[in-house]
C-alpha positions in Angstrom: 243.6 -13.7 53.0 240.7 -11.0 52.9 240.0 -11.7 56.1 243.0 -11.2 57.3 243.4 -7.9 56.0 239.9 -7.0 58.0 241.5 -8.6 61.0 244.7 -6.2 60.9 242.9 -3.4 59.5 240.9 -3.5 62.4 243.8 -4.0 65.0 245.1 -1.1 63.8 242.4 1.0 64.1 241.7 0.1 67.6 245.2 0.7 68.4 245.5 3.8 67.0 242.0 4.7 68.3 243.1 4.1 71.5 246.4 6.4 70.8 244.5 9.2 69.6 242.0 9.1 73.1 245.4 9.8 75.3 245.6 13.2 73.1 243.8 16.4 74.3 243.4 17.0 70.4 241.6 14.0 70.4 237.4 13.9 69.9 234.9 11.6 69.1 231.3 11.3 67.9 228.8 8.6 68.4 225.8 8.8 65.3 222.8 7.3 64.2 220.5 8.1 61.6 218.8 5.8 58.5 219.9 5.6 55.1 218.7 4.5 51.6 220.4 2.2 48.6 221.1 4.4 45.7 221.4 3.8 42.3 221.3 -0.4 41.0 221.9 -1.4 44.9 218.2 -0.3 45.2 217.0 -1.9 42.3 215.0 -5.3 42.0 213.3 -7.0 39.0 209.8 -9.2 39.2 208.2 -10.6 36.5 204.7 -11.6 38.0 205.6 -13.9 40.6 208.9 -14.9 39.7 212.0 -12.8 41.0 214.8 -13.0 39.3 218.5 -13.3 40.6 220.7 -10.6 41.8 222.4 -9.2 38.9 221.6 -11.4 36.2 224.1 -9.8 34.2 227.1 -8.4 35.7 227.4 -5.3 34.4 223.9 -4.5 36.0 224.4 -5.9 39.7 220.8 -5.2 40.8 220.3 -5.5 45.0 216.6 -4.7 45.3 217.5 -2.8 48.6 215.4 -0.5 50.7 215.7 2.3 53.6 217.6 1.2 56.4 218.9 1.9 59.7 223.3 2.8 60.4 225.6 3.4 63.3 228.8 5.3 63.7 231.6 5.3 65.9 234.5 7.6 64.9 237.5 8.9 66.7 239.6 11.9 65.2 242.9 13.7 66.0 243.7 17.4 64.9 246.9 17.9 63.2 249.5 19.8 64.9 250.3 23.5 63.3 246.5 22.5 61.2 243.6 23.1 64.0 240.9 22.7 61.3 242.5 19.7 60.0 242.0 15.8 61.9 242.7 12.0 60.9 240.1 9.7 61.8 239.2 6.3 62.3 236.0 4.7 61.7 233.6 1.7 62.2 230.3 1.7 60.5 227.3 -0.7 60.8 224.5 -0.3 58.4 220.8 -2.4 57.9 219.6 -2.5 54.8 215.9 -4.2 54.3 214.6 -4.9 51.2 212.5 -2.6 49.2 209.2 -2.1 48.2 209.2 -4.1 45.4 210.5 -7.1 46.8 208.3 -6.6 50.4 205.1 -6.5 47.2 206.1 -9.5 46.0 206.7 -11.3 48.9 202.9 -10.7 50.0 201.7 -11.6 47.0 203.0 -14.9 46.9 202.4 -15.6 50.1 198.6 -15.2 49.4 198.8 -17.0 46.3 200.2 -20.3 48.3 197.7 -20.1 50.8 195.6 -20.7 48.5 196.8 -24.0 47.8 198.7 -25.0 51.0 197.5 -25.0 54.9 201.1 -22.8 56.0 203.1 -21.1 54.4 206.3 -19.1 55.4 209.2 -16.9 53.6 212.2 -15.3 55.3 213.5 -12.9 52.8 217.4 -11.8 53.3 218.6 -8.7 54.7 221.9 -6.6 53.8 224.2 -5.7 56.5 227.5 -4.2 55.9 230.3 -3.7 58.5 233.1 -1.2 57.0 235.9 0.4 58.4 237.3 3.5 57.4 240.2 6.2 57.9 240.4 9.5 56.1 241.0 13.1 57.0 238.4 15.6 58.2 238.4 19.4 58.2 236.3 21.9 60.5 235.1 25.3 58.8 234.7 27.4 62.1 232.6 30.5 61.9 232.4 33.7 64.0 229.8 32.3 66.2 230.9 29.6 68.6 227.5 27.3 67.7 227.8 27.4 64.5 230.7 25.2 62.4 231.5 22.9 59.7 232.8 19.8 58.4 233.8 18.2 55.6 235.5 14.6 55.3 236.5 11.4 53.2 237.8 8.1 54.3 238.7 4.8 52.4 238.9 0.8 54.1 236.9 -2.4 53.9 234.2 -3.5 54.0 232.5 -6.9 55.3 229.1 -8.3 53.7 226.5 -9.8 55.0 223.1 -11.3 53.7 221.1 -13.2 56.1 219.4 -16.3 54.6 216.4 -16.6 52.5 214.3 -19.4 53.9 210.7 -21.0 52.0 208.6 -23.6 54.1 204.7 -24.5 53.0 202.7 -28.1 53.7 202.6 -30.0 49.8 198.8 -29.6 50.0 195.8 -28.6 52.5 195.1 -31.1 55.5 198.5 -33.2 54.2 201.7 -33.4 56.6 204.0 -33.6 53.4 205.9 -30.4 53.9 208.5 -28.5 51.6 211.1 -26.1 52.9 214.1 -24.3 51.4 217.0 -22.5 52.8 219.5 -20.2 51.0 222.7 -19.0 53.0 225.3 -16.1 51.5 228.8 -16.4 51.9 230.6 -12.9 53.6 232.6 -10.8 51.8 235.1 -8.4 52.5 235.7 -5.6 49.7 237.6 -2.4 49.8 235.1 0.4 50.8 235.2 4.5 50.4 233.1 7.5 52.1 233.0 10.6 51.5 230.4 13.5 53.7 229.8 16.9 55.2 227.5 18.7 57.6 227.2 21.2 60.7 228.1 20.6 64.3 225.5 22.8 66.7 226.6 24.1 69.7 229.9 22.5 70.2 228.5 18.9 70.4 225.4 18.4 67.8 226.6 17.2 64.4 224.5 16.1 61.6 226.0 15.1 58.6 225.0 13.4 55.0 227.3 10.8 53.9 227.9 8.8 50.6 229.5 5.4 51.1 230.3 3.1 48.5 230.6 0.1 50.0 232.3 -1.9 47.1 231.7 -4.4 44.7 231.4 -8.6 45.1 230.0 -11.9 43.6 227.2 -13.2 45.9 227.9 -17.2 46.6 225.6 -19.3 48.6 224.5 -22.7 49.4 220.9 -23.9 49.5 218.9 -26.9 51.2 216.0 -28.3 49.4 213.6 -30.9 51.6 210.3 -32.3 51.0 209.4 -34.3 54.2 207.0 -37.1 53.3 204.0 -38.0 55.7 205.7 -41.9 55.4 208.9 -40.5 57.6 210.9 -40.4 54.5 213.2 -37.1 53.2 214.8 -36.1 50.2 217.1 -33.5 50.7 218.9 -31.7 47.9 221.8 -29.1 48.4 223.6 -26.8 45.6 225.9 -24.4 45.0 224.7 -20.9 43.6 226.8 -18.0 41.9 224.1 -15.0 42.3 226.3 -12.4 40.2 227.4 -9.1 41.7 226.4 -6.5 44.1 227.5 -3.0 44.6 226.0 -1.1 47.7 226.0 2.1 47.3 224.1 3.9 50.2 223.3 7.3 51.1 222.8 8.3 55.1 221.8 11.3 57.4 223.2 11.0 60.9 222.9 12.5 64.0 225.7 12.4 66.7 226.9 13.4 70.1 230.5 15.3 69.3 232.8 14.4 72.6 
């Protein structure tokens, strides 16, 4: 069903997108720029070399996200009778990598199994959220024709996405007996809300800060556990996880081409 939404959500976007471009009040602006996780999104929790799950307890849905990397594409109309007033449309896409903390202990153990094994390799996940949005947007125009506003605030969905967390290492040095795991996420679609403001330069250079909560949802996932034994023979093992809950919250400075 939640995908469905998305799936009309985004039709109509597109179609009024593409109603708004046939209007000389129309505009657009392309942006990119890098953002961070704010508040619990950001958060991760190692004890030694053992990380725990993402939010453990749900009413503190840690992420253990880092800085990251977003793109913008966003298509306005003024209102009629309000020139500093416009609706837009939206359609975000935002990298998240994981932070310091994480990255630390990912080194770590690595070192500490190469100690032991002949290879050793760990894929940790990434964060990547798609959202739409629509919302309102007003211009503050000054004296000077370089020189303006802009203040704006949008609400939609959002999709999640968490690439998979993968573990391989030989059993022991100079042995063929290998282990490897694999974790994968299920996506999620949540309802999403932004909210930012900044300057346009010389008719076409905006930079803006933006807030975007990206919403709230339980992170499901399979995983594939294998040990490969130098005889030919496999055991394979596959569960079903329920990780607890994440919230991005993220925080971005763009830079985009007004049109």
């Amino acid at each position: 069903m939640k995908k469905k939404l998305l799936l009309i959500f985004a039709v109509a976007m597109s179609v009024q997108l593409a109603a708004f471009s046939q209007s000389a009040d129309f505009y657009g602006v392309v942006s990119l720029g890098g953002n961070v996780a704010v508040g619990n999104f950001g958060k991760a929790t190692v004890d030694g070399l053992q990380l725990k799950e993402w939010g453990l307890a749900d009413d503190t849905p840690l992420g253990g996200a880092g800085i990251g990397a977003n793109a913008s594409l966003f298509g306005a109309k003024r209102v009629r009778g309000i020139e500093e007033m416009s609706i837009f449309v939206s359609a975000d896409f935002f990298f998240s990598a994981l932070n310091k903390t994480l990255r630390d202990y990912k080194e770590q153990y690595e070192v500490e199994n190469l100690n032991t094994h002949d290879k050793y390799e760990h894929t940790f996940p990434v964060f990547l959220d798609i959202p739409l949005f629509a919302g309102c947007r007003y211009d503050f125009y000054t004296n000077k024709r370089e020189l303006s506003f802009f203040g704006q605030a949008g609400i939609g969905a959002n999709l999640h996405i968490i690439t998979d967390f993968t573990q391989y290492w030989n059993m022991y040095k100079h042995s063929s007996e290998a282990y490897s795991y694999k974790e994968e996420y299920r996506k999620k679609i949540s309802f999403a809300a932004t909210a930012g403001a900044g300057v346009v330069l010389f008719e076409h250079i905006q930079i803006g800060i933006h807030y975007h909560y990206l919403g709230t949802y339980r992170v499901i996932s399979t995983s594939e556990e294998k040990i490969d034994a130098p005889s030919g023979l496999s055991i394979t093992d596959n569960k079903a996880h329920s990780r607890g809950l994440i919230s991005p919250h993220i925080l971005s400075l763009r830079v985009g081409y007004l049109f």
